[in-house]
Structures are given as C-alpha cells and as structure tokens.
C-alpha positions in Angstrom: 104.9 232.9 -58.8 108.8 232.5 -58.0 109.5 230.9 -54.5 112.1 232.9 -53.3 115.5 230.9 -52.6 116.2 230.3 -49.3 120.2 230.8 -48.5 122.2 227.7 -48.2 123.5 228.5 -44.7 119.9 227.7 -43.4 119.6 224.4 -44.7 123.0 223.4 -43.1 122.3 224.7 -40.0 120.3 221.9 -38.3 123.4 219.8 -39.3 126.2 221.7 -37.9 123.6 222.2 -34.5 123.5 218.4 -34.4 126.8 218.1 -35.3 127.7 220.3 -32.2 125.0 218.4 -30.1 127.4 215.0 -30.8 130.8 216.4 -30.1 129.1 218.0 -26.7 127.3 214.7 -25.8 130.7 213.0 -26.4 132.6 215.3 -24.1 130.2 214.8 -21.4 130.3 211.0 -21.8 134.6 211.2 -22.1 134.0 213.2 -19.3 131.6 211.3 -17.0 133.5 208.2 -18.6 137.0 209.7 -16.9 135.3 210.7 -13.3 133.7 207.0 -13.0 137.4 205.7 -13.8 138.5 207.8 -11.1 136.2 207.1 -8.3 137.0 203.0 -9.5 140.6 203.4 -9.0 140.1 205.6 -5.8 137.8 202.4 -4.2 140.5 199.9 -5.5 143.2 201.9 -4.0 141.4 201.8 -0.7 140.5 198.5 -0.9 144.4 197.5 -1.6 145.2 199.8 1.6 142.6 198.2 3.6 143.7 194.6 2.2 147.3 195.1 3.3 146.0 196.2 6.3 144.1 193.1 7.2 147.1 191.0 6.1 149.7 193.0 8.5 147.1 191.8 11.5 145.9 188.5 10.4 150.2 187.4 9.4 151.0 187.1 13.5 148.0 184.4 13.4 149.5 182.9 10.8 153.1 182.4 12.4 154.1 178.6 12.5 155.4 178.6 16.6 157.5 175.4 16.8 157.3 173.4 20.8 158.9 170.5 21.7 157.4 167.9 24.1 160.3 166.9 26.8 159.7 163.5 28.2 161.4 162.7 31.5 161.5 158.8 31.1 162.4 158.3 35.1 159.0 160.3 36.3 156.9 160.0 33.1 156.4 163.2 33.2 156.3 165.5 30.0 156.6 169.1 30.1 155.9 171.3 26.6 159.4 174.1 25.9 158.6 176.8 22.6 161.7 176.9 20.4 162.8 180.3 19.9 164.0 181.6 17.0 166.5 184.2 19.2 168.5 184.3 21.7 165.9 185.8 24.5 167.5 189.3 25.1 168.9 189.7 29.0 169.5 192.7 30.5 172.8 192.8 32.7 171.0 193.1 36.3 168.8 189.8 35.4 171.9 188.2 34.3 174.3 189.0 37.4 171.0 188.0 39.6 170.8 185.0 38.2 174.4 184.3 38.1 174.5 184.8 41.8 171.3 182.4 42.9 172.4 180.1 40.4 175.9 180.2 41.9 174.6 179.9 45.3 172.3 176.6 44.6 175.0 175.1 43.2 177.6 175.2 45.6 174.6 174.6 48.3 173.3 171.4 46.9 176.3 170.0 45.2 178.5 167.4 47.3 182.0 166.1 46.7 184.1 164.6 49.3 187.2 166.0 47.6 186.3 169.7 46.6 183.5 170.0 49.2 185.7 172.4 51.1 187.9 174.1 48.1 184.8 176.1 46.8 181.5 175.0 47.6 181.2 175.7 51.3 183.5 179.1 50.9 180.6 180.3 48.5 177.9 179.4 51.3 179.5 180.7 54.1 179.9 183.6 52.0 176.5 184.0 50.8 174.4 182.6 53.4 173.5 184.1 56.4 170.8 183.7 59.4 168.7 181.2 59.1 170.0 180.1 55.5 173.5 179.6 57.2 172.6 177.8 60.2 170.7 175.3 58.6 174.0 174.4 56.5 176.4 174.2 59.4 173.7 171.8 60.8 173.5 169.9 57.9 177.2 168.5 58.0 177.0 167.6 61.7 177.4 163.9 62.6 173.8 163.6 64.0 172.4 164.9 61.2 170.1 162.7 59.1 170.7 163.8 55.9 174.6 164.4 56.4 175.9 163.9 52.4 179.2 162.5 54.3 176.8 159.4 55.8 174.8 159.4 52.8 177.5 159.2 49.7 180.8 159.5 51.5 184.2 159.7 49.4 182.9 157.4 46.5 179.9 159.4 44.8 179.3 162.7 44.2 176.3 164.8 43.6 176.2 166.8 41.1 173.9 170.0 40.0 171.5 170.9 36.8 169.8 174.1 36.8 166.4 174.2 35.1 164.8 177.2 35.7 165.6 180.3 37.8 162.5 182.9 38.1 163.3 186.0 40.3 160.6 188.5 42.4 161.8 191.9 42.6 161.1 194.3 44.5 160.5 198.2 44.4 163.5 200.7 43.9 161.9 203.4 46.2 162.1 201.1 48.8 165.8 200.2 49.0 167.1 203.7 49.4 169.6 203.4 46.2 166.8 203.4 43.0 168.0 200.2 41.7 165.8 197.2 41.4 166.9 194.3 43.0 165.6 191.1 43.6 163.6 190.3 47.3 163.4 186.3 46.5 164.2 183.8 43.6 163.1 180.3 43.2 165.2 178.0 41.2 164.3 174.6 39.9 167.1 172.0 39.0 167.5 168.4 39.1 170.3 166.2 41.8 172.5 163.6 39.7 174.5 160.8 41.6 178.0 159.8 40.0 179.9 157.1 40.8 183.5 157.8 40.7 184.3 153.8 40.9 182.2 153.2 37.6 182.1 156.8 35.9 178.2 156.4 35.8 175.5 159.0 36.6 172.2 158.6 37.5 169.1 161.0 38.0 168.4 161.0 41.8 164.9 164.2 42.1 164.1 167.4 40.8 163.6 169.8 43.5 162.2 173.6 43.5 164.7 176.0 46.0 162.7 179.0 47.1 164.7 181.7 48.9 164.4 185.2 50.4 167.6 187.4 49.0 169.0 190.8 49.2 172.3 192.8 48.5 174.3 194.4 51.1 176.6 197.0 49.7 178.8 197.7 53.2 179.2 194.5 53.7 182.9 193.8 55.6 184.4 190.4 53.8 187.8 189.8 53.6 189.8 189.3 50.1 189.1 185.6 49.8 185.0 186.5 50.7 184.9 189.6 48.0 186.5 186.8 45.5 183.6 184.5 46.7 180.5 187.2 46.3 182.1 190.6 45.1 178.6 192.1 45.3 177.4 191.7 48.7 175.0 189.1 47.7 173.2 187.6 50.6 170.9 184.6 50.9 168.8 184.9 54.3 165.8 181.6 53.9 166.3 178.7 52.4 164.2 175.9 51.6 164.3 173.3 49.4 160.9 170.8 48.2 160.8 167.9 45.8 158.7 168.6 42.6 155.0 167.9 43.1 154.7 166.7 39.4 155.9 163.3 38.6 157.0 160.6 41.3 160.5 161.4 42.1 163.1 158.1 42.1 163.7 157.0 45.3 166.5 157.6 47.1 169.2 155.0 47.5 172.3 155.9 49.6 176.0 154.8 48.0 177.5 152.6 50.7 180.8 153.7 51.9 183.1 150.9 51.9 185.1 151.7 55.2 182.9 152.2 58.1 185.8 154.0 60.3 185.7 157.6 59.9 187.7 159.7 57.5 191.5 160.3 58.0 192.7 163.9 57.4 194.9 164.3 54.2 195.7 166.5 51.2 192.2 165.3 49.4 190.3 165.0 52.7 188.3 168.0 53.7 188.1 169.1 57.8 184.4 169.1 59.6 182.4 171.9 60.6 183.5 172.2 63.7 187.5 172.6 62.3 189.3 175.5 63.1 190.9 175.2 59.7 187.0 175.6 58.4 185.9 178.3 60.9 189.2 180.2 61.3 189.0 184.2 60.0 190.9 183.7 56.9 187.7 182.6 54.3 184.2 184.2 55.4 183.2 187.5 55.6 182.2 189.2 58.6 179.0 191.1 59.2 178.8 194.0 61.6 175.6 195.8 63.5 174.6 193.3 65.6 174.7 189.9 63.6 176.6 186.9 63.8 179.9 186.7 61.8 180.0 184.5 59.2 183.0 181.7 58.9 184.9 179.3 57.0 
C-alpha cells in the first residue's frame, strides 16, 4: 500500500514551536535580566544617598580644631585658647555692654599721677554710684592703706589689660522697657607697673572684678557727665579678688623719691577732698532720694 504524504507544514511545525519557545524564553530572561539591573541600581542609589549621608554627619568629627597652650611664665600657670577661624559675631548691645564695663575697669583700676584726674576719676564718678562710689573716694584718702598715691606716687604708673569680660543678663519683662540688659559683669584683666624713669613694665597680679550693673535712662548729668557715660550706665558693687589659679607676684611698692607731699601744678592733680574735684562742673547728679555724684 501507498503511505499517504504527510504535508510539509507538519513536519516544520515542532521547529517554528521551539523556535517561538526560544525567542519567548529570551524575552523573559532580557526581561528579568533588565528588572534585576534595576532593582541593583535602585540599592546602589540608596546606598550612595545613605553614604553621603553618613559622611555629612561623621565630617564635623573629622574637623582639625586648632588650640594654643598660653603659658604665663610669672605664675606658671597655663591656660588652653581655641583659635578661631572667624571673627566671633557680636551683636551691638553685647558690644556697647562691654564697652561700658570694660571702660569702667579701666579707668577704676588704672593709676597715673599725671592723668589720674583728666579722665580716669571723671569716668568713675560718672559711673559709680553707692557703694561702688564710696569705696573709691575712700580709696584716695591719706589713711588709706592701699592709696596708689603712697604706693607708686608720680614715678610709676599702673596700667590696665583686659582678659576676659563675661556679662549676666537679666530678663526684659522685668525692666519695664523689653530690652535686655545686663544685671552684673565680671571682668578679668591683669595690673602692669611702668616705670616712667626706665621705660620698663612689669606684670604686678591678675585679678577677677565682679560687679552688680544697671542703666538708668532719666538719669540728670551735666554735658561733661553725658560725654563721660552717654547711656546712663551705672556701676552700684564693686569688688575686686586676686586669681585663685597661679601664685600672683608679690607686690613691691615704687619708692617715691621725695617724702614731702605733692605741690599743686599744671601736671599735679587735686585730692579728693578738692573743691576743684568735687565742684558741680564734672559729675552727674542723681535725683529721688540718692546722693549726688561729684567731681
């Protein structure tokens, strides 16, 4: 018998089946392939984000912060100061402040036979009051241990380095005006000795100030006080310490070579008890029941 021919299109057709099984296999694997590249570069990405991340926070660690060891060879002390890179940024209220207690220290502890009375006592007198004042009038009497005439007389001078000025403020509410002022401010600064014969200066202490402070805006001052302290700036305690840290250099009076007592002239300076000093022409004058302040 003849075997009927089977048509060719059956014979081909397991090929072209497995020829569209491969092209479907490989468009699942292209496709699987493209979806694991995907979710790889989506974890990389994340990883990068999470990387930056960790080095934002971890680069403050890193920062190199510069000090530098000061050595005060008279008291063998050291104290460590961070270099900054900037100037420290200062508002206008903390600078005036400290302007005005620096200002204040200054002319309070400084001494100079010739310019004692040109500035430095018209900025007390103008300053200081109560308790602060008193204590400076008393300072200058004759019986007065510790009178910088006795001590260095026309010959030396003592002359003023602030260190450090840190200021306590107090609440705004509480002043009646809203402004934030100061209530105290201790200042830290060091006494030098200079010898106007030899044009040598020495270290004498380093002390620490401490002083209770306020602002009075009405108060009455005449033209030379309002030059002085235009604000109204008032200093009520006073008291100065030597540094606890260290062992301060002691203190060794400049003799005075002529024992009779001081002649007045153009370069001498009046006592306290002067009318010149205490007339009405240089110190304000307080009001309300408090004593008036004078030159």
């Amino acid at each position: 018998m003849l075997r009927r021919k089977k048509p060719a299109g059956d014979a081909a057709q397991p090929l072209l089946t497995a020829a569209r099984d491969f092209e479907t296999s490989l468009i699942d694997q292209m496709r699987r392939s493209e979806r694991r590249a995907w979710r790889v570069a989506t974890g990389a990405g994340l990883m990068s984000l999470l990387l930056a991340g960790g080095y934002g926070l971890v680069m403050p660690l890193k920062e190199q912060v510069p000090y530098l060891v000061l050595a005060d060879p008279y008291r063998g002390t050291s104290s460590v100061a961070r270099l900054e890179a900037g100037d420290t940024p200062l508002s206008a209220s903390e600078a005036i402040n400290k302007s005005n207690v620096a200002h204040f220290v200054i002319a309070r502890e400084s001494y100079d036979w010739e310019l004692l009375n040109r500035r430095d006592r018209r900025v007390v007198h103008a300053m200081a009051t109560d308790s602060a004042l008193k204590e400076y009038v008393a300072l200058y009497t004759p019986s007065h241990p510790d009178n910088p005439d006795t001590l260095y007389g026309k010959n030396a001078s003592v002359r003023i380095k602030i260190l450090s000025t840190v200021l306590t403020w107090g609440d705004a509410t509480r002043n009646g005006t809203g402004v934030r002022t100061p209530i105290a401010a201790s200042v830290r600064f060091e006494r030098w000795l200079f010898d106007k014969a030899t044009g040598q200066a020495r270290p004498l202490d380093t002390r620490l100030a401490t002083m209770k402070v306020s602002y009075d805006p009405h108060l009455q001052m005449n033209e030379e006080g309002r030059i002085e302290n235009p604000l109204g700036f008032r200093v009520h305690s006073y008291r100065v310490d030597p540094e606890v840290s260290g062992t301060t250099p002691p203190h060794v009076p400049v003799p005075v070579p002529s024992p009779s007592p001081p002649v007045e002239s153009a370069g001498a300076w009046p006592t306290v008890a002067d009318p010149a000093l205490t007339g009405n022409a240089a110190l304000p004058m307080q009001t309300g029941g408090t004593h008036a302040a004078r030159m």
